[in-house]
PAPASE-976792 format. One line per field, with one value per residue: residue in one letter; x, y, z of N, C-alpha, C in turn. Coordinates in pm, 1 decimal. Layout:
N
aa = [a  ...]
n.xx = [X  ...]
n.yy = [Y  ...]
n.zz = [Z  ...]
ca.xx = [X  ...]
ca.yy = [Y  ...]
ca.zz = [Z  ...]
c.xx = [X  ...]
c.yy = [Y  ...]
c.zz = [Z  ...]
***
This chain:
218
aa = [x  x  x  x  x  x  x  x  x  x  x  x  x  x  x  x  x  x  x  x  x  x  x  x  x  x  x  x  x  x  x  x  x  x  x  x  x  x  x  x  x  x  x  x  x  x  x  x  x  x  x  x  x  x  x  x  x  x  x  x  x  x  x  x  x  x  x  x  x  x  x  x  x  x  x  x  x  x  x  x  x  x  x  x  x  x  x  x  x  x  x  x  x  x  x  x  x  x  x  x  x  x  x  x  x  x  x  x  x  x  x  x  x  x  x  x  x  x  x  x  x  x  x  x  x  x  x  x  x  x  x  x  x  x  x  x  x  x  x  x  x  x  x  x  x  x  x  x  x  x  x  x  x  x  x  x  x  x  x  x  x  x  x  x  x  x  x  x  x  x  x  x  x  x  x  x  x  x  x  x  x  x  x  x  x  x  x  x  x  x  x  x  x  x  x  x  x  x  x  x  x  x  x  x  x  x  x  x  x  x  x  x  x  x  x  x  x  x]
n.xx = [378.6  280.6  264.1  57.8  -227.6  -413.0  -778.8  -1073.5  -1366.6  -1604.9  -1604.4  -1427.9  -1086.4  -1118.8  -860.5  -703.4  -890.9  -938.3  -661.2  -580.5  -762.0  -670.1  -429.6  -553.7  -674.7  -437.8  -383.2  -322.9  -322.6  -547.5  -581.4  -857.1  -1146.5  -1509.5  -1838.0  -1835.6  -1613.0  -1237.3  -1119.7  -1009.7  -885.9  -876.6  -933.0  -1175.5  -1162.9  -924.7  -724.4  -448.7  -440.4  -625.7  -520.5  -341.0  -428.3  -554.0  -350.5  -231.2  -418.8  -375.7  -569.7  -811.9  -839.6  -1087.5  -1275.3  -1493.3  -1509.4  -1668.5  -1828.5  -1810.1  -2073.1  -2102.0  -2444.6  -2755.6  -2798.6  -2531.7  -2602.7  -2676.0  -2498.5  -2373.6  -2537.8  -2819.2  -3162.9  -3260.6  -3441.9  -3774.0  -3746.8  -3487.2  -3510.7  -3680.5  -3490.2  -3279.4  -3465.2  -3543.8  -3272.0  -3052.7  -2841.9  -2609.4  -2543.2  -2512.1  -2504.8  -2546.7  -2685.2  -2657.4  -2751.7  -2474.8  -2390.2  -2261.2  -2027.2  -1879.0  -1599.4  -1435.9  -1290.5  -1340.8  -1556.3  -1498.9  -1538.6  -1869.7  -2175.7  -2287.4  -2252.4  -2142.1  -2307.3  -2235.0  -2402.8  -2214.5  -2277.9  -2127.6  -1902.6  -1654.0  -1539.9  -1756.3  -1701.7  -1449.3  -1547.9  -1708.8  -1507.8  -1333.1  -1452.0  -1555.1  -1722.4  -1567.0  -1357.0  -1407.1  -1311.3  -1243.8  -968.1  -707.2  -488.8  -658.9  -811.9  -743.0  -799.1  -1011.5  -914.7  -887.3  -790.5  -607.1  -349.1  -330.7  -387.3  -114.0  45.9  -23.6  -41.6  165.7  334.7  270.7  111.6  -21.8  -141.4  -287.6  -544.5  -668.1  -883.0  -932.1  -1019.8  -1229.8  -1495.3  -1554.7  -1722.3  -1886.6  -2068.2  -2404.2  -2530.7  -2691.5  -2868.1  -3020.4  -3056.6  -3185.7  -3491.1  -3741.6  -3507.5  -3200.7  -3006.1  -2716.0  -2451.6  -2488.1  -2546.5  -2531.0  -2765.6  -2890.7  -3174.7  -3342.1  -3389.2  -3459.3  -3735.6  -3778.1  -3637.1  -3498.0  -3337.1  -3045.3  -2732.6  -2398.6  -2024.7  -1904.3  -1578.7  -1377.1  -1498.5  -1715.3]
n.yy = [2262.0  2004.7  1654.2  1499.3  1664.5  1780.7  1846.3  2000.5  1785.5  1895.0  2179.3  2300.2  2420.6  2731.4  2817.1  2619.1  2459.4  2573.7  2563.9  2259.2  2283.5  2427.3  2228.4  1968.1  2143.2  2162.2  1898.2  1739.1  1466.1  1356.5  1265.5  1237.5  1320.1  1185.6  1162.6  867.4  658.4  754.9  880.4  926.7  1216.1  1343.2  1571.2  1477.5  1509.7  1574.8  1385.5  1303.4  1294.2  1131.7  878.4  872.7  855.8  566.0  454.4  478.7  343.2  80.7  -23.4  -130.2  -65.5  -133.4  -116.7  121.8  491.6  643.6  946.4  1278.8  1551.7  1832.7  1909.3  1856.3  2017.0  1995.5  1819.8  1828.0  1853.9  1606.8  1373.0  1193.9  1170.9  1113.3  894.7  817.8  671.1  710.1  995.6  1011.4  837.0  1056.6  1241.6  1167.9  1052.6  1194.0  1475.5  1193.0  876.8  713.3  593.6  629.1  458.5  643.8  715.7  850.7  1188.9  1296.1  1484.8  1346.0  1183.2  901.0  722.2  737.4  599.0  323.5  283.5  241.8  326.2  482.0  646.6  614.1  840.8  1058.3  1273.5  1373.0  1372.5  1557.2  1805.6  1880.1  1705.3  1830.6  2117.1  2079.1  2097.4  2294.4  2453.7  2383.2  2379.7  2214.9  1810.1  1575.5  1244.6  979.1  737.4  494.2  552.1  306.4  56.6  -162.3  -414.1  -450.9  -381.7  -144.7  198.0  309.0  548.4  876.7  764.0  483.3  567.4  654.4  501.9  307.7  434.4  695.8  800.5  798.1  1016.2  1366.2  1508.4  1442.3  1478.0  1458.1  1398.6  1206.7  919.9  711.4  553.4  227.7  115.0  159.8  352.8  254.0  113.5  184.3  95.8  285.7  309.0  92.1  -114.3  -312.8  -61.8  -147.9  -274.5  -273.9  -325.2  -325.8  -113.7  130.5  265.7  147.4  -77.1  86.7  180.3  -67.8  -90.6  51.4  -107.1  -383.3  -589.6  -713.2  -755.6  -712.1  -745.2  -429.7  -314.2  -128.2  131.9  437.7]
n.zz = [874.5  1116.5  1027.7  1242.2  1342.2  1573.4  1627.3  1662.9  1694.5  1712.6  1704.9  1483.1  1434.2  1203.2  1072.4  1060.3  946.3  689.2  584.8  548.0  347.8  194.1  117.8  50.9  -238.0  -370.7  -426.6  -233.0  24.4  242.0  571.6  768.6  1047.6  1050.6  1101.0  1106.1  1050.9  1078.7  736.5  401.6  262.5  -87.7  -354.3  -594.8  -871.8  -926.1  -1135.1  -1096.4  -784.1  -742.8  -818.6  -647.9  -388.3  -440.1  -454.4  -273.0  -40.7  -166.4  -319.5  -542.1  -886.7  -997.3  -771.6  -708.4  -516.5  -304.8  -249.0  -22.5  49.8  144.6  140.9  31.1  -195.0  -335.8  -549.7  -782.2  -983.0  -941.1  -1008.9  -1125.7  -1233.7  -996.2  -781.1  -651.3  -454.1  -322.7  -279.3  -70.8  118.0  128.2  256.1  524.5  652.7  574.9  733.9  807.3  886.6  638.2  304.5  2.2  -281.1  -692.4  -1013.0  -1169.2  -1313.0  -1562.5  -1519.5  -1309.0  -1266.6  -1458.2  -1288.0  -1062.5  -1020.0  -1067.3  -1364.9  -1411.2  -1411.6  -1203.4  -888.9  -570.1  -254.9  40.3  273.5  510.4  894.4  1030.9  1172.5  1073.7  791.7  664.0  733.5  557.1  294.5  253.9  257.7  41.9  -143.1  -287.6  -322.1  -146.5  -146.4  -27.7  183.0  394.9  590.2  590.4  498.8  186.6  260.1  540.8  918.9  966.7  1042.6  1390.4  1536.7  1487.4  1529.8  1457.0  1182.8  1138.7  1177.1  986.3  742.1  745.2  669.3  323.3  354.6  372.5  579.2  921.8  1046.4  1387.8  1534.8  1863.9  1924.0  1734.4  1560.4  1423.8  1263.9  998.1  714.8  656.2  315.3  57.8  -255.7  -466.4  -709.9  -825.5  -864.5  -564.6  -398.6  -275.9  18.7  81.5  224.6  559.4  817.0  1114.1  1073.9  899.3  1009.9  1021.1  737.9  592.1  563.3  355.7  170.5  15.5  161.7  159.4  232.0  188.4  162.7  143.5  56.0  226.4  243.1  264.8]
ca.xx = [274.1  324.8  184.7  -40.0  -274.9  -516.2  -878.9  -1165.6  -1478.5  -1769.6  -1579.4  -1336.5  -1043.3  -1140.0  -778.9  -700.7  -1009.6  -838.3  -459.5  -575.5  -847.2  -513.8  -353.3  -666.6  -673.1  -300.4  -363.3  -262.3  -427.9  -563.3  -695.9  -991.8  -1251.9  -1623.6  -1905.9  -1866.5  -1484.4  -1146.9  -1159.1  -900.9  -971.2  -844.2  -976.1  -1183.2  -1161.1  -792.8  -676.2  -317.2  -470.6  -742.1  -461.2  -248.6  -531.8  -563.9  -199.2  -151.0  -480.8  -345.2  -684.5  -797.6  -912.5  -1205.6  -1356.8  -1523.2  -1467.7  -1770.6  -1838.9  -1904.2  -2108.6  -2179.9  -2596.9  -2797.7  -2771.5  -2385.4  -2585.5  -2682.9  -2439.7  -2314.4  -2608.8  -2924.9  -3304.0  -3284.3  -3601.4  -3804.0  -3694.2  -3325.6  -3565.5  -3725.1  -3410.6  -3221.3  -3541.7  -3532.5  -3126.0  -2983.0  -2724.2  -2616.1  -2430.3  -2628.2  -2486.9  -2683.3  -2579.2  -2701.2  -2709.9  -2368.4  -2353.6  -2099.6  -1947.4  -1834.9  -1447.0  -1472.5  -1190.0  -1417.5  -1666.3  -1430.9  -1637.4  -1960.7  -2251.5  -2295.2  -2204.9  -2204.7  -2238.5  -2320.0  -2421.4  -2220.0  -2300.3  -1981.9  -1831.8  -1491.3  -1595.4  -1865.5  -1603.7  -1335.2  -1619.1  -1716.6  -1343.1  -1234.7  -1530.7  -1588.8  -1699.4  -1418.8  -1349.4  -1419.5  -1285.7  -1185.8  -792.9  -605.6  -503.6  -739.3  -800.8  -698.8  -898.1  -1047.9  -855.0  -1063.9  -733.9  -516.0  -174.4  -361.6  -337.7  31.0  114.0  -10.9  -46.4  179.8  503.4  228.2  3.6  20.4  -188.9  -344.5  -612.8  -657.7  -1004.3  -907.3  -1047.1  -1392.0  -1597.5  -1475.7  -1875.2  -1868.3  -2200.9  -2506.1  -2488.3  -2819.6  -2842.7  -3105.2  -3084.3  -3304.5  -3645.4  -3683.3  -3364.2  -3092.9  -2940.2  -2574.8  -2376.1  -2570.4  -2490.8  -2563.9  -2891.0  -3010.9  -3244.6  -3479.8  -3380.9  -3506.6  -3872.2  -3790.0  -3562.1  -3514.5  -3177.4  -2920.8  -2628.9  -2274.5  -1950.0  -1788.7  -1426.6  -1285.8  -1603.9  -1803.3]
ca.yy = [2202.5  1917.4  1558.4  1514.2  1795.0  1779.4  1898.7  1983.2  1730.4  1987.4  2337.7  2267.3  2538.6  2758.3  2858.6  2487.8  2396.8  2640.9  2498.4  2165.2  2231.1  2390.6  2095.7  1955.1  2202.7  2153.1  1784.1  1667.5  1303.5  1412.9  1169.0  1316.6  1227.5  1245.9  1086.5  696.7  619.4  815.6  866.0  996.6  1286.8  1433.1  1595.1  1399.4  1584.9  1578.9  1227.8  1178.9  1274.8  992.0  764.4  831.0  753.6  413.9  396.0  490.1  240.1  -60.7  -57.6  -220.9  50.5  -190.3  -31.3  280.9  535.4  728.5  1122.5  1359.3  1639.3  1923.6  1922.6  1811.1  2062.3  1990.7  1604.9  1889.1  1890.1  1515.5  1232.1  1212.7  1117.6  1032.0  802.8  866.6  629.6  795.4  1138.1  968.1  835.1  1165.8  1316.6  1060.0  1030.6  1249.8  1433.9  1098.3  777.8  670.5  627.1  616.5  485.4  725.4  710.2  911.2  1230.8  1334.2  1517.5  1224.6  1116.1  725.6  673.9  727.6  472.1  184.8  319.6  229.4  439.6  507.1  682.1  664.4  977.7  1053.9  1396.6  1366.1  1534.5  1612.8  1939.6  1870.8  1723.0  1986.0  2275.1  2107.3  2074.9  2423.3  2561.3  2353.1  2406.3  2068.8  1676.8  1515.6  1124.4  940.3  567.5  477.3  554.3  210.4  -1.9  -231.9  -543.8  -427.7  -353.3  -16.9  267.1  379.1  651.5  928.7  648.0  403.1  581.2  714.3  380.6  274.6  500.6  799.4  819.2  904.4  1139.8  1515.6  1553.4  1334.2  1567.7  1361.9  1421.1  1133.0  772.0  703.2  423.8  167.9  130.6  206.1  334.1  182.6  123.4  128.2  114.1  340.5  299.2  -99.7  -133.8  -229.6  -36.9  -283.8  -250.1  -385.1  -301.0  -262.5  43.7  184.8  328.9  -5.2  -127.5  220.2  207.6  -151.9  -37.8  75.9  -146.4  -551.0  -620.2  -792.4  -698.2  -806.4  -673.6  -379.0  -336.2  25.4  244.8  497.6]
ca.zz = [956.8  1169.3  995.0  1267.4  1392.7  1651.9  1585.2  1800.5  1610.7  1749.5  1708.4  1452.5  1401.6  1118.4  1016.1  1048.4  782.5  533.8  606.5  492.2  198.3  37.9  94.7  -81.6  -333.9  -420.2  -493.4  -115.9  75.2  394.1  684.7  847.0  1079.8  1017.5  1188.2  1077.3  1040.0  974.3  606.2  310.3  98.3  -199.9  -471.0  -655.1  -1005.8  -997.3  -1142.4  -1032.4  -662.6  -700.3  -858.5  -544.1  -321.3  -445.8  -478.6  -69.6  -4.9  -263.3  -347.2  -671.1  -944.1  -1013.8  -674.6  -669.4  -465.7  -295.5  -231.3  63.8  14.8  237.9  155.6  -70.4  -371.4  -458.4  -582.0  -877.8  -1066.8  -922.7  -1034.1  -1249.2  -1212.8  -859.3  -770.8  -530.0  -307.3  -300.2  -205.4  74.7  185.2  210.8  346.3  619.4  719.1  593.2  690.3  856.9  828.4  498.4  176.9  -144.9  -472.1  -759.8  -1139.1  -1162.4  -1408.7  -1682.8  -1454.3  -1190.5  -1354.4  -1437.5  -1231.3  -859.8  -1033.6  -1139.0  -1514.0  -1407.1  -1422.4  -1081.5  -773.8  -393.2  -235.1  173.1  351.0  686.9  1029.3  1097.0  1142.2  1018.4  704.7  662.4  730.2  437.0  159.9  207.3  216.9  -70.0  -310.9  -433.6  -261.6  -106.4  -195.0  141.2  159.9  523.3  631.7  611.3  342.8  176.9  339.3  643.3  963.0  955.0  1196.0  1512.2  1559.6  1441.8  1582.3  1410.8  1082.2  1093.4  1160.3  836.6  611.1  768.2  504.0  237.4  390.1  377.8  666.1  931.1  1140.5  1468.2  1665.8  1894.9  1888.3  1610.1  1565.3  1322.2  1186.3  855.6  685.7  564.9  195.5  -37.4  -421.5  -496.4  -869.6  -849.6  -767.8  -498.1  -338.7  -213.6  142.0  20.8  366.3  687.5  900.3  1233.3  1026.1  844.3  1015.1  976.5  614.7  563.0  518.3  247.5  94.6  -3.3  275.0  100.0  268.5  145.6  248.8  12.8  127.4  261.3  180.1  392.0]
c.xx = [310.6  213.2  34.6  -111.3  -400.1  -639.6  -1007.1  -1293.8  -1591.7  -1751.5  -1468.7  -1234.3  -1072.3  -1030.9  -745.9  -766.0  -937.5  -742.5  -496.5  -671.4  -740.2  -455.7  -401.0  -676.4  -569.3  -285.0  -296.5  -367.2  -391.3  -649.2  -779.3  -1125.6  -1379.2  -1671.2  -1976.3  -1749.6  -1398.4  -1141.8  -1002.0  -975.6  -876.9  -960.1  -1019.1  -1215.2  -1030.3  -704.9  -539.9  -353.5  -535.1  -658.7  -340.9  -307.7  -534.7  -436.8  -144.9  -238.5  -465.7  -525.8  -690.8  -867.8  -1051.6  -1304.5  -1383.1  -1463.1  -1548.6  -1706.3  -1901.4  -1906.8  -2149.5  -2354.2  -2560.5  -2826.6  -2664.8  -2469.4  -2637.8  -2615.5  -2317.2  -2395.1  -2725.4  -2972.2  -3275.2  -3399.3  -3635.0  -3802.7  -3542.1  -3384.4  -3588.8  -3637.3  -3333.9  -3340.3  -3530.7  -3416.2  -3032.1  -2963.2  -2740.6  -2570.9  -2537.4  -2546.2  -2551.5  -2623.3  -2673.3  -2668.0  -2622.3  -2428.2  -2262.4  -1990.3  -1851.8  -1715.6  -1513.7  -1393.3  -1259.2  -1545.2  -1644.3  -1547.2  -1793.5  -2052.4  -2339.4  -2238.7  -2225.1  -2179.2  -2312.3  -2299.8  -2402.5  -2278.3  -2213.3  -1922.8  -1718.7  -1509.3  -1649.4  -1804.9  -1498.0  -1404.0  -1645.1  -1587.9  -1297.1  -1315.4  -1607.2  -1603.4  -1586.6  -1465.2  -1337.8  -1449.3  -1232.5  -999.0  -765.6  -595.8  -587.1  -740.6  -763.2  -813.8  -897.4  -984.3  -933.6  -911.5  -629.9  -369.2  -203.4  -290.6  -223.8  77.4  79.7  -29.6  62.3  269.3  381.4  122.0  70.4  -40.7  -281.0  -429.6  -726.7  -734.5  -1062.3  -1002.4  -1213.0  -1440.2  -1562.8  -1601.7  -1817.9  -2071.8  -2269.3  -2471.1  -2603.2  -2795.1  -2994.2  -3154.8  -3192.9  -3427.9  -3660.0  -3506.4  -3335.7  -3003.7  -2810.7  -2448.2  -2482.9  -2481.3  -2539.1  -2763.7  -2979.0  -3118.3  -3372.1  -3439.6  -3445.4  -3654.1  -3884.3  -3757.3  -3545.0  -3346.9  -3114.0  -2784.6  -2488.9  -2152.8  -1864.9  -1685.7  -1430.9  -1354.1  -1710.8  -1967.5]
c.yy = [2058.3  1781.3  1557.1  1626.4  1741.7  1900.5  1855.5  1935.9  1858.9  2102.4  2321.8  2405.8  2576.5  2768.7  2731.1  2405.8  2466.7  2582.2  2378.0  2164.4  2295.3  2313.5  2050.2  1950.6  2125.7  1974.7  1652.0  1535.9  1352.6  1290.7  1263.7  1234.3  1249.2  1118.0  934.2  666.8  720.1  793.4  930.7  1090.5  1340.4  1466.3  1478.0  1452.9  1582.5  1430.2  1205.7  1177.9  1158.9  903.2  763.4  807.2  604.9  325.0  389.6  351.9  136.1  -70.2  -74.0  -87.7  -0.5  -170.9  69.2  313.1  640.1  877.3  1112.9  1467.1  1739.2  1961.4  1887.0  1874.3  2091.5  1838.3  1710.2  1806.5  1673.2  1344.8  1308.3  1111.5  1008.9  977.8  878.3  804.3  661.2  947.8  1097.2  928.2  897.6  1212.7  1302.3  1040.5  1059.8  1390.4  1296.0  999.2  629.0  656.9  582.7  636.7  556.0  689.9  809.7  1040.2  1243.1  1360.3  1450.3  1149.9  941.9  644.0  699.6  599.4  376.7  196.6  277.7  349.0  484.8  529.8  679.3  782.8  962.3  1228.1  1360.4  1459.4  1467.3  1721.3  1954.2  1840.9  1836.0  2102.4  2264.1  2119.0  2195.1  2504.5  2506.4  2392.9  2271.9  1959.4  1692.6  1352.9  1077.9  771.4  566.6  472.9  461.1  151.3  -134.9  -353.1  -553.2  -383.7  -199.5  80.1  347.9  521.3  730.4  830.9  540.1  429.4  637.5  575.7  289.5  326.0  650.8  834.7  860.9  990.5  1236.2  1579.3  1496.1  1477.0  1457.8  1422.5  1355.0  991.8  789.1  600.8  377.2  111.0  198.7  298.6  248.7  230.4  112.9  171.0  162.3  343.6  152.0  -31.2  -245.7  -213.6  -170.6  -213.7  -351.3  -347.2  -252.5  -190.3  26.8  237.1  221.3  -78.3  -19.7  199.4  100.5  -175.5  -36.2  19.5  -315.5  -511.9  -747.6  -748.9  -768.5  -701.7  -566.5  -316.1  -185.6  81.9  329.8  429.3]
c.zz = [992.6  1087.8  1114.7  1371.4  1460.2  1643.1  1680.0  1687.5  1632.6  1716.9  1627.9  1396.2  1235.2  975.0  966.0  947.3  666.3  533.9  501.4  371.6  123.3  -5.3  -9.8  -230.1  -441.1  -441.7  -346.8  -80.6  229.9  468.7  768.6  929.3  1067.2  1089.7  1181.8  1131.8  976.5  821.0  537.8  221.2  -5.1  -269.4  -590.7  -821.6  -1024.4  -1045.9  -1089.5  -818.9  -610.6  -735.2  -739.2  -418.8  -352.6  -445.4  -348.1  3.8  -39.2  -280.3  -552.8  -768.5  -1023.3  -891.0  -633.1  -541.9  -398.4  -262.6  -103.9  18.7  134.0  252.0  43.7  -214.1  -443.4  -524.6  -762.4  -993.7  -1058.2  -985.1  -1156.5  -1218.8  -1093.7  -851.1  -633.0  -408.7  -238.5  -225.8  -50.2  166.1  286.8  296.8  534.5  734.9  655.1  652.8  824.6  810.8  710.8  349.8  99.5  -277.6  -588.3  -906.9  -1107.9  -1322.0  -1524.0  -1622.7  -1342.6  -1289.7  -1332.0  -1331.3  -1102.1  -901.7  -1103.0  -1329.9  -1463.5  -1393.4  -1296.2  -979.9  -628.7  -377.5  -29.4  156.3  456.6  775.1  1089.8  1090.9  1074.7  877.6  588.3  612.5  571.7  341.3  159.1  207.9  79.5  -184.9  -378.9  -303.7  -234.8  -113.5  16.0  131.7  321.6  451.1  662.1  462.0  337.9  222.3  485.4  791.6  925.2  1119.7  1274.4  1565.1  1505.6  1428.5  1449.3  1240.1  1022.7  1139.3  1038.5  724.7  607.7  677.3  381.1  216.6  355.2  554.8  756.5  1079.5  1275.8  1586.5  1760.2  1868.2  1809.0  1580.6  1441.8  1214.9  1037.8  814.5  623.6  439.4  131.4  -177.8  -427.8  -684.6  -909.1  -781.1  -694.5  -419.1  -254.5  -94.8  70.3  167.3  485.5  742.8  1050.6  1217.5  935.2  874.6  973.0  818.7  541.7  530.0  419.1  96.5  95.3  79.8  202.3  106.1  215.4  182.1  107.1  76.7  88.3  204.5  263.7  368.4]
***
């Protein structure tokens, strides 16, 4: 298979979603686009995959590493005693460019939450996304495609020009908005807006806005 593969965002090939959640599977770092910013996924249960994620991003292993989920009952088996302002949230926006930090379970490796006891997680609406979480079985780790400190890539070129030598697979559903998502900590009372989004200002109702910048995160 050719590094980069062209993918239709609205109708995405089916055979094409399997090709790469093997990759996945098999421990591969895939660029993908979903409906914020190109992203990276691996497997986030397999540690040398998540330690070559941070090792392709130079990212610091003192910065988490959030989740996408295809709906809201993989957060099962992923957090604990959501509040009810994390309910109202998803009720509200998701799926959508939202993320929401969560008391983390057992099950969440320490290594996606620099050890802390908490997780980001989003529900995109994105088909592509969407399609690899239900082929692979499991979240996928979703940090924007470039390396840290760097701007964020709005295209497939973008990210084989910096990251392409240690990809496996760069799926290229042409140019994407370099927006990142909104960020809220749902675990404080009240919730903390800690990155504004495209969706922050509706979320601010709900929440004390104290935005600050967290580097290479959906």
């Amino acid at each position: 298979m050719k590094k980069t593969v062209a993918i239709d965002p609205l109708f995405p090939d089916p055979a094409l979603l399997s090709k790469t959640a093997k990759i996945i599977q098999n421990g591969g770092l895939v660029a993908f686009p979903t409906d914020t910013c190109y992203g990276l996924a691996v497997n986030p249960f397999d540690p040398e995959a998540v330690a070559r994620l941070f090792e392709t991003k130079g990212r610091l292993s003192c910065k988490p590493i959030i989740l996408l989920v295809s709906g809201r009952e993989m957060l099962k088996d992923l957090i604990r005693n959501p509040t009810p302002i994390a309910k109202t949230l998803m009720a509200q926006f998701w799926p959508g460019p939202l993320t929401l930090i969560f008391e983390k379970s057992s099950r969440v490796p320490d290594q996606l939450s620099a050890a802390d006891k908490t997780i980001g997680i989003r529900y995109p609406k994105a088909e592509v996304p969407i399609g690899l979480i239900l082929k692979t079985g499991f979240p996928l780790t979703a940090t924007s495609a470039n390396r840290s400190g760097q701007p964020t890539a709005a295209s497939a070129a973008e990210i084989e020009t910096a990251l392409g030598n240690a990809l496996d697979l760069i799926l290229d559903a042409g140019p994407c908005e370099r927006l990142p998502s909104a960020l809220v900590d749902t675990t404080v009372s009240p919730a903390k807006i800690l990155r504004k989004g495209n969706i922050s200002r509706g979320c601010s109702k709900f929440c004390v806005s104290k935005p600050k910048l967290i580097d290479s995160a959906f």
